[in-house]
N, C-alpha and C positions, 0 to 999 in steps of 0.2 A: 579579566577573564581570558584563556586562553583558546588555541582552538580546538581542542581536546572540546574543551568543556561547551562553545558556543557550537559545535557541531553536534555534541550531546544533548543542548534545548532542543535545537532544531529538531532531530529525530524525536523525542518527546513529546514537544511541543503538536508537533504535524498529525502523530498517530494518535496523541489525546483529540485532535481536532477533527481526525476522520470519525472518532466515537462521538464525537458531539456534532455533528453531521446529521448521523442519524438518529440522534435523540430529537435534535430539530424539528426531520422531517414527522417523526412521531408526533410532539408537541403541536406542530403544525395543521397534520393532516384533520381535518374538519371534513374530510369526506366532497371537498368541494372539487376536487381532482377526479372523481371516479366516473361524473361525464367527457369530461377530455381526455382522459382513457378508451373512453368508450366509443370516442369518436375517431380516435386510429386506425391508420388501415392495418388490417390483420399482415403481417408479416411472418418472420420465423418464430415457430412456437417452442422458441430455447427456453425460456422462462416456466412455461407450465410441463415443460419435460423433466425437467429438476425439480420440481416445487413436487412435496410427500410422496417420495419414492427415495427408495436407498441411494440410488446414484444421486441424487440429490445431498444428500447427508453426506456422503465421502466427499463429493468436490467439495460442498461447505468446508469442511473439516480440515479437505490439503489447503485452503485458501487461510484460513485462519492458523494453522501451524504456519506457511510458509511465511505468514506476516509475521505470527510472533518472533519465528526464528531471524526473521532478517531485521526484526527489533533487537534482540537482544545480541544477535552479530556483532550491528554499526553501533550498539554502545560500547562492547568489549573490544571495538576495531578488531575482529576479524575478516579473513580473507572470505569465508565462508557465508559473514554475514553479506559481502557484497553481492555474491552469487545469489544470495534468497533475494538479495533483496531487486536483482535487475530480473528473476525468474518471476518474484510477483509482479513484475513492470509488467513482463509479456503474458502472462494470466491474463492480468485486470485487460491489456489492451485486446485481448482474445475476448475476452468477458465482456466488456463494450460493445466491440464490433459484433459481436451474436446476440446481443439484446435488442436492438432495433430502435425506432424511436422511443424517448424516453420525455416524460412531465417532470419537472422540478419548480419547485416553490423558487423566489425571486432570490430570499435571502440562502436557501440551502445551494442552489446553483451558485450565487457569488461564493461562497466557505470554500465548495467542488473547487471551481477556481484557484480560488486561490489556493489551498491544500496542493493541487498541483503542478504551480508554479515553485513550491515548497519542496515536492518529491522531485520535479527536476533541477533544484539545487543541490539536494542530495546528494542525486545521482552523480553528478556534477563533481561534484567536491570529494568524492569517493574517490574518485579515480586524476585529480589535477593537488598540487601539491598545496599545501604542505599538509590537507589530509590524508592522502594518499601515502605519507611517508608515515603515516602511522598502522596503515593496514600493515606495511613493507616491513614496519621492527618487528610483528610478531613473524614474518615467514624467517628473517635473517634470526632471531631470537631461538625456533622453531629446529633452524637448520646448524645454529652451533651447539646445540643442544643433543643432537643426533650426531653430529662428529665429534664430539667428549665424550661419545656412551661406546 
């Protein structure tokens, strides 16, 4: 296998794994969680600011295109993909840091984990060679393309 194709699991692999994350927590949740909730201190109320209201639904919405797009970027090795894809880094770390404290099951918290030891491979390998020289043939590709026209 080469590295085209193992930097190709990797992205698959990770973003199938953030969707069964939260199939997890669903399958999980038994409602045993909603007194240790309940036991929080009240912090910033970013989560029920968003939750059924339209501002709610557009940030959904760029968060989920900026993911799709920076999926199927890092599969086509685009330049572009890398850009979605370090833009949803700083989302999600924005998105974190405004949620406050947070409850996680044992086994959904080790998946989180590990998922992001996975995105910062990624990140990683995007930009250090010999992936990075694959982002690079489509701008040189891109740009002798544009000096024959």
């Amino acid at each position: 296998m080469n590295h085209r194709n193992i930097f190709r699991t990797l992205v698959i692999t990770t973003n199938l794994a953030y969707v069964l994350s939260a199939f997890i927590f669903v399958y999980l949740d038994n409602q045993q969680l909603e007194a240790a909730y309940a036991a929080l201190p009240q912090g910033s109320d970013f989560e029920s600011y968003l939750s059924d209201t339209l501002l709610g639904i557009i940030v959904l919405a760029g968060i989920v295109a900026i993911w799709f797009a920076s999926v199927a970027g890092l599969l086509l090795f685009k330049n572009w993909g890398r850009t979605c894809t370090v833009l949803g880094f700083l989302v999600s770390l924005l998105c974190v840091a405004l949620m406050g404290p947070t409850i996680e099951f044992g086994l959904e918290s080790a998946l989180n984990e590990l998922l992001a030891v996975c995105n910062g491979i990624i990140i990683a390998s995007m930009y250090l060679p010999p992936i990075s020289a694959e982002f690079s043939k489509g701008l040189r590709q891109g740009a002798a393309t544009r000096h024959s026209l």
